[in-house]
Structure formats: C-alpha cells, structure tokens
N, C-alpha and C positions, 0 to 999 in steps of 0.2 A: 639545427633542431627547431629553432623560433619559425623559419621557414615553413617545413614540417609539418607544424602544429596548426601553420597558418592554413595551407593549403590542405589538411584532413580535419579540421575542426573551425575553419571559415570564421575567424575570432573577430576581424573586423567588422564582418557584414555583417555581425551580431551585437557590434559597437560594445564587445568583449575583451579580456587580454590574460594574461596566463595565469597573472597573483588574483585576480579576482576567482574566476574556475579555481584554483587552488585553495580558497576560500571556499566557495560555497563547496566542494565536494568534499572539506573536512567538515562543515556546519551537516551536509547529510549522513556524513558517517557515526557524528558525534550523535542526533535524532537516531538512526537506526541501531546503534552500539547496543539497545536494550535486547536487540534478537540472539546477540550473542549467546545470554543469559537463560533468555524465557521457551526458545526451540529448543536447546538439546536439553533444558529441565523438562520438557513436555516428552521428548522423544524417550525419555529416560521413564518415564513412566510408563511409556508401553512394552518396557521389557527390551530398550537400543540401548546400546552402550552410549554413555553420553559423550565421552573424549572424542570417539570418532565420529559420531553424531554434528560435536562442534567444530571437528578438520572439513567435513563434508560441508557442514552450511558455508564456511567461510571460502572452498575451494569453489562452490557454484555460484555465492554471490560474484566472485572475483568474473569468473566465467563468463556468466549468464548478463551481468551488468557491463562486462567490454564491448562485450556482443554488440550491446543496445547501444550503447555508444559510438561504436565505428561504425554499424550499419547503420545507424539512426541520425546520427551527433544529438540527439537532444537529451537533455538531463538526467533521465530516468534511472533509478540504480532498481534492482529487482533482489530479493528474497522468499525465503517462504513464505505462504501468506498464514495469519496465524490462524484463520478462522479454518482452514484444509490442515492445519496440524491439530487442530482440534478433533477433526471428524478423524481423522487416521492414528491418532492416538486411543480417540472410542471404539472405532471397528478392533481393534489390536487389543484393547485392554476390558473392553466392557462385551462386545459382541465374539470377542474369540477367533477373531480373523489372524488366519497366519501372515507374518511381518511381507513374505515374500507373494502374499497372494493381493495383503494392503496393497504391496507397490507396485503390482500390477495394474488394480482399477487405476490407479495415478494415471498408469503410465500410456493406458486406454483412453486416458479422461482428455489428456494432450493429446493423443491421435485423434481425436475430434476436433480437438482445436484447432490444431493442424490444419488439419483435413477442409475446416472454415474457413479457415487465415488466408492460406493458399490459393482457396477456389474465388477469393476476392467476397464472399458473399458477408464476412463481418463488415468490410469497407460498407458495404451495401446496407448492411442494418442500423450501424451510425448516420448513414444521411436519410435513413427512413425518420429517427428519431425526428421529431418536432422541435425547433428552436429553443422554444421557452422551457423544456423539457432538457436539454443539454444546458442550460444555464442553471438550471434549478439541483440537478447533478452535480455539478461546480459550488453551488450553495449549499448544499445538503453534504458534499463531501468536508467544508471548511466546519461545519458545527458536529460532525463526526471528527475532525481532527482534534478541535477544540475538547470536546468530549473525551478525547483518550489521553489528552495532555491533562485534563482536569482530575480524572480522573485514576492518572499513573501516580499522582503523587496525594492521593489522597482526599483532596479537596472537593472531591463530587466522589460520592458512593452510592450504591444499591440501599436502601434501607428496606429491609427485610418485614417491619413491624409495618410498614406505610407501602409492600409492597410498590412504592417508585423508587428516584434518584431524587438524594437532597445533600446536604454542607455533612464531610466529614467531621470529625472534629478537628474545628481549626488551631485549639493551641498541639496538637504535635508538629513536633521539631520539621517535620518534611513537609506538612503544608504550611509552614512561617519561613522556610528557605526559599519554597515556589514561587511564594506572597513575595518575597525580596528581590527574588529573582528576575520575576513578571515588573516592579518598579525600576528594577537594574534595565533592562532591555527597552522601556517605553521612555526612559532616559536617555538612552543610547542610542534610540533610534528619531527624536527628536531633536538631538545633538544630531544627526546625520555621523557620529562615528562611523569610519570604516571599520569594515568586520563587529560589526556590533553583534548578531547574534552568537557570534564562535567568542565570543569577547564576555557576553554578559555569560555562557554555559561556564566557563574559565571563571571568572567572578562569583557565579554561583554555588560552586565546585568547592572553592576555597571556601568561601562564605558556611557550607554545611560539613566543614571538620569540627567547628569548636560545638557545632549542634549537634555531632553523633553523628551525623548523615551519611557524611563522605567518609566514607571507609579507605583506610589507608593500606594497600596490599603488604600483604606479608614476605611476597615474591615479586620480581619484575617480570621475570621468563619464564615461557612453559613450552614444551616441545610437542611438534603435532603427532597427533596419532595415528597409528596405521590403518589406510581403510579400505587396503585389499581385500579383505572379505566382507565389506558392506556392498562392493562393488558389482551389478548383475544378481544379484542375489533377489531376483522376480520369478514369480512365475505366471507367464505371459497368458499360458492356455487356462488355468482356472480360474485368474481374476475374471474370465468372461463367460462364468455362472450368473444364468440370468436371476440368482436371489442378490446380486450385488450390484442390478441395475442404478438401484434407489441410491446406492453413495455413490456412481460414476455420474448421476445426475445432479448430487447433492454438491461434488468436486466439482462438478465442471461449469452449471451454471454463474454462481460466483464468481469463479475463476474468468469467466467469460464478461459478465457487468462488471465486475470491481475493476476489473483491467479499463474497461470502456470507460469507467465513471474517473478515473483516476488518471490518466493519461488527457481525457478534456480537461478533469479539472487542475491541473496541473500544469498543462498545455496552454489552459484560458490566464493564468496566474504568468505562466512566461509570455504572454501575449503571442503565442502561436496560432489562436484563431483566426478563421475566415470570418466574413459579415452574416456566411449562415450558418457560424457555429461549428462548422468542418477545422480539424484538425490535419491539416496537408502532411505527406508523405501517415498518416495513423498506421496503413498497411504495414508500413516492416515492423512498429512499435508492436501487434499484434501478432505476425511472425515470430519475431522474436520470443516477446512472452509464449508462446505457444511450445517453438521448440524446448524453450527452457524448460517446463511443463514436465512433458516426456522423460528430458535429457537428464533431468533430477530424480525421476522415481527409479532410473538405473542405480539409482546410488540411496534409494528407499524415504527418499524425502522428499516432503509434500510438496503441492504443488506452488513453484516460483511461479513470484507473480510482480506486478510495479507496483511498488513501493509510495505509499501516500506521504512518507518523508523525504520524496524526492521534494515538495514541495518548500521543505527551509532551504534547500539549495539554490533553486530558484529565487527565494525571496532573498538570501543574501547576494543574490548578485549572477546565479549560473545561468548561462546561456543555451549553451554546447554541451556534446559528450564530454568535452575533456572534465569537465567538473567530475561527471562520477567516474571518470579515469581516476582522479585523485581519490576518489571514496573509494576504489578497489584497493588500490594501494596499503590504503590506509587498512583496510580490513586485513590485507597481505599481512601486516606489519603486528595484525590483532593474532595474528598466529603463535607468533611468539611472546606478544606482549599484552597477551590477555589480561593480565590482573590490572596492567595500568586503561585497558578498553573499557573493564568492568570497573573501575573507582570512581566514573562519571555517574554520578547518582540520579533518578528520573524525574528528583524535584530539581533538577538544574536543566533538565531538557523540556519540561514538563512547560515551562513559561514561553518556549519558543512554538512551540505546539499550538497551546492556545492562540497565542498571537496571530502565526500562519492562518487559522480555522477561522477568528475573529475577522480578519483581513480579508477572506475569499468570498466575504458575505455580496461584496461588492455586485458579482453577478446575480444578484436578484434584481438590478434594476434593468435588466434585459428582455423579464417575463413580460409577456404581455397581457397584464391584468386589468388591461381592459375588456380583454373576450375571458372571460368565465373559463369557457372549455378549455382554455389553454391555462389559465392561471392555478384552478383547482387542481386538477394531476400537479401543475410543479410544486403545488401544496403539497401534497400527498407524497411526493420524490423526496422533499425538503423531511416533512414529518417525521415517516415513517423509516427514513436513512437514521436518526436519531434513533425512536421507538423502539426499531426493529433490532438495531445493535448492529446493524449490517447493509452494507453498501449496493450490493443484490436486495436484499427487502425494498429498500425506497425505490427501486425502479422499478422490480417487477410488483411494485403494489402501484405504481402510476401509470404503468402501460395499459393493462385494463380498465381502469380509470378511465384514463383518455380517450380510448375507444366508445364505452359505454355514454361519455358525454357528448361524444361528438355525432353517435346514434340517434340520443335524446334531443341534439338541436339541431335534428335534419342536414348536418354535416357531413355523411359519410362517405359523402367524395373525396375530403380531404387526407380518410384513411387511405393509406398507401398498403398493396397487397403484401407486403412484405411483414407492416404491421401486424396483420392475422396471424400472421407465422409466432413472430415477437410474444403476444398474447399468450399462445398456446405454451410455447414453451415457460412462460410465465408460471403457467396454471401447472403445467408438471414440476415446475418446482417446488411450487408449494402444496402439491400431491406428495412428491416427497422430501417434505422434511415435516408433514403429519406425521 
C-alpha cells in the first residue's frame, strides 16, 4: 500500500508522507463540514427534499474531489459553490423556475465550461492574466477567507443602520469561543505543534460546550436517503429558452473566475507557482471542475466548484491529492455520522479561516506597485473581492480596469488579444446580474 501511495501521489517529491495528508485532509473536511448544514437547508427552500438533497451533496463531493485528486494529485476537494445554490434556489423559489428546467441551465452552464476547458483556451486566459493581477487574486482571495471566517461566527456582520460591515456584538458566547479559539491556534502555531489547526478546532470544540455553542447530538447515526428519483430528473431542451440566458451567464461566469482565482490562490499558498504566476498542469484542475459542473446538475445540484477550504489543508501541511483523499473519506463517513460532522460548531472553524486569509496576504508583495497600471486594477481585484461579496466581482471589476489604464498610458501593446475577449465577457456579467 505505502508503495502505492508513493508512486500515485509522489509523497516524497512533495517532501510529504501519509500522517501528514491524513491530517491536512481531516483539517479541510473539518473547514468544509459547514456545507453539510447550509446546502441541503438552501435546497430545502426551494421546494428539494433535504435528506436526499444531503446523500447527493456528500456522494458528489466524495466523486468529484477523487476525480481532482487522481487526475490532478493536488489538494483541492470540490463542492457546491454556495454563491450558484443561491441563484438556483432564487430561479426555483422567487422566479418560478421548475427544479428540472433549474438543472438544466446547470447543466448547460458546464457544457461551456467543458467545451473551454477542453479546447485548451481557459489554459490560455490564465496566462493572458497579467502577473501582479494573479497575485492580487491570491490577496483578495485570503481577506475574502478571512471575511467569511469572521463573519461565520459572528464577529464581523452587515450593519443595516450604517448600511456597511462593523464588530458584532462581541460578548455573545460564539464570538468569545472564536476570540479563544483564534488565541488557541496562534499559540499552537508558534509552538510549531504538529496538527495544530485540527488540534486547536478539537480545543475549540470542547471549549464552546460549557458556552452553549457546541451542541451535543442527540444521535450518533443517520442512514442515507434514496436519491433515485433526484437522479436525471432535467430537462435538457427547455433549460435552453433564450429568457434563461441571464442565469446560464450568472452560473457560469463565477463558476469560471472563482475556480481561476481559487486554484492560484490556493496553488500560490502550496507553493505550486511558476516565476510568472502559471499554475503548471491548471488544465486538468479546470477539467475537472468543469465536468464536475455538468455531472452534478444530473442529480439537480448546483454548480461544484474548488473549494476556498482547500486552503486550511494546505496550510496544515497538504501536498498531494492524497490529503483530500482523506477529506472524501471523511465526508464518506458524514453519511452516517452526520450529527457528530454537524457538533463542530463555526466559531471553532471560524479562527482557522481567518488565519488561513490573514496569512495569504503575503502575495501582495509580488504586485508591482511601482507601475501604477499594474498596481491599481490589483487594487481594484483586492477591493472589490471584499466589496463585491464575491470572487467573480474583484476580477471582472479589474480586468476593465486594466485595460482602460493601460489605454490611458499609451500601453496598449501590452494588452494581449485575448484580454478584449476577458473584458467583454466581464461587461456581460455584470449586464447580467443588473
């Protein structure tokens, strides 16, 4: 078996070994464990049954994340992404779309991806990107991590009255666990403890029972649900009514940046870069994500995509596929023992998150902010990924950006033709999500 592992997951050339990947890939299942929860409660709202809603996420994480790891070996575990169960829960519940016609545009939205992935020409628009523009993607993705760890447990919220984001309120019980948590971990990780993140979520765990936090299941076991009749359950030919272009464009561009911005940034964090910011072998990661895409709206769930929590895997130590080998497993295992997947409460995950986000800031000193044109868009990537709420916003608000600067200072050699293309599509997505 050690053999095996060695020669399908290259453990040494990665100066890796099995308990380590066995580690970081429970640290990303324990970061992802909140999708258990938060998709099939979404799915349930637009009228899916949730139990099988929850067999299905966990059967195509399992799937779709091996995939990405035999064919790839690198870290990456894949789910829905939650910003595309959003829109597919609103076509379904607000616009009236039938469930079968939703998961068709899905499954349209992946035959484009596809259809990019394949023809080589994604490969091609990652090296069109500009340097300091893929760095600042990596930057912008770590204060969106940061951001949703702050804000899973309370600690950062929307304020309503000040229409921004400001300090929850910090004496409840789950932002004073996070606060302990976030101490627990920068303790441990100064200490150079082994397994220090899987180590301080486990500490932090315990820590919010005597605070109410950590809920104690009432069950250990739950048995999965039947989901032959979620199965095919599309219909291919009406999803492709030209009044549903606007959400196959809404699905797919995201689908297509988040993957791009998340696989660098992610990529940059396990030290997989080139000197000009290329991610070598990116094409199968993009494959992959792509078929996955498709292969999931067969079974009426939104579009999988890579997972910005692959990123605690990585910082604890993942190399290799084999890590989120271990995170499939581990979700395997959520099948039956969902109530003890769901006891890890978010202010215990919540501090690894920030950390991770804090930590990826690093690649800002890569921009080159001594030329303007190139520093300002990674401004704008950086910003606007925050702003916007969304990983798609900061880039397609820096691409036009970068164009228009590079116009203004007699540069426009430097655009590359493929750039115009990038732009346009830019500008159609944010046609539609007016």
């Amino acid at each position: 078996m050690k053999q095996w592992l060695e020669k399908q997951f290259k453990l040494s050339e990665f100066h890796s070994n099995v308990r380590t990947e066995l580690l970081a890939g429970l640290t990303t299942f324990v970061t992802m464990a909140y999708v258990l929860a938060t998709v099939p409660n979404m799915m349930e709202s637009a009228g899916l049954d949730k139990h099988v809603m929850f067999t299905v996420l966990i059967l195509l994480v399992i799937l779709t994340t091996c995939a990405m790891a035999f064919y790839t070996n690198r870290p990456f575990a894949l789910a829905p992404g939650l910003g595309s169960v959003g829109i597919v829960t609103a076509m379904i519940a607000n616009d009236g779309i039938a469930p079968d016609v939703a998961s068709g545009v899905i499954f349209w939205s992946g035959v484009l991806f596809i259809a990019i992935s394949f023809l080589g020409l994604r490969e091609a628009v990652v090296k069109v990107i500009p340097v300091s523009l893929k760095h600042a993607v990596s930057a912008g993705i770590g204060l969106f991590i940061a951001l949703l760890g702050a804000k899973s447990c309370g600690l950062i919220i929307a304020n309503e009255a000040k229409k921004s984001l400001g300090f929850g309120d910090l004496t409840v019980p789950t932002v004073i666990v996070a606060v302990i948590g976030f101490v627990i971990l920068l303790i441990l990780k100064t200490r150079n403890v082994p397994g220090d993140m899987i180590l301080a979520i486990a500490i932090t765990t315990l820590v919010g029972i005597p605070f109410g936090v950590t809920k104690m299941p009432e069950s250990l076991f739950t048995m999965p649900a039947n989901i032959g009749g979620q199965f095919l359950n599309v219909d291919f030919l009406g999803a492709l009514n030209f009044a549903y272009i606007p959400f196959l464009i809404a699905l797919f561009v995201p689908d297509f940046f988040s993957t791009f911005g998340t696989v660098l940034g992610v990529g940059a964090k396990a030290g997989y870069l080139d000197e000009d910011g290329n991610l070598p072998g990116i094409d199968k990661c993009f494959k992959v994500d792509a078929v996955a895409t498709s292969f999931g709206a067969l079974f009426g769930m939104p579009s999988m995509t890579t997972y910005l929590e692959s990123s605690a895997g990585v910082e604890a130590g993942g190399k290799t596929g084999l890590s989120v080998v271990f995170t499939s497993i581990f979700f395997g295992l959520a099948l039956f023992l969902a109530p003890i997947a769901l006891m890890i409460p978010s202010a215990a995950t919540a501090p690894v998150l920030m950390y991770i986000g804090i930590n990826m800031l690093g690649a800002m000193k890569n921009i080159k902010f001594h030329d303007f044109t190139e520093a300002f868009p990674s401004f704008v990537c950086i910003a606007f990924t925050i702003f916007g709420n969304n990983i798609a916003n900061g880039i397609c608000a820096a691409l036009p950006t970068y164009v228009v600067m590079k116009i203004s200072a007699g540069k426009i050699k430097e655009i590359r033709p493929v750039m115009w293309v990038l732009v346009a599509v830019c500008l159609l997505y944010f046609y539609s999500i007016v």
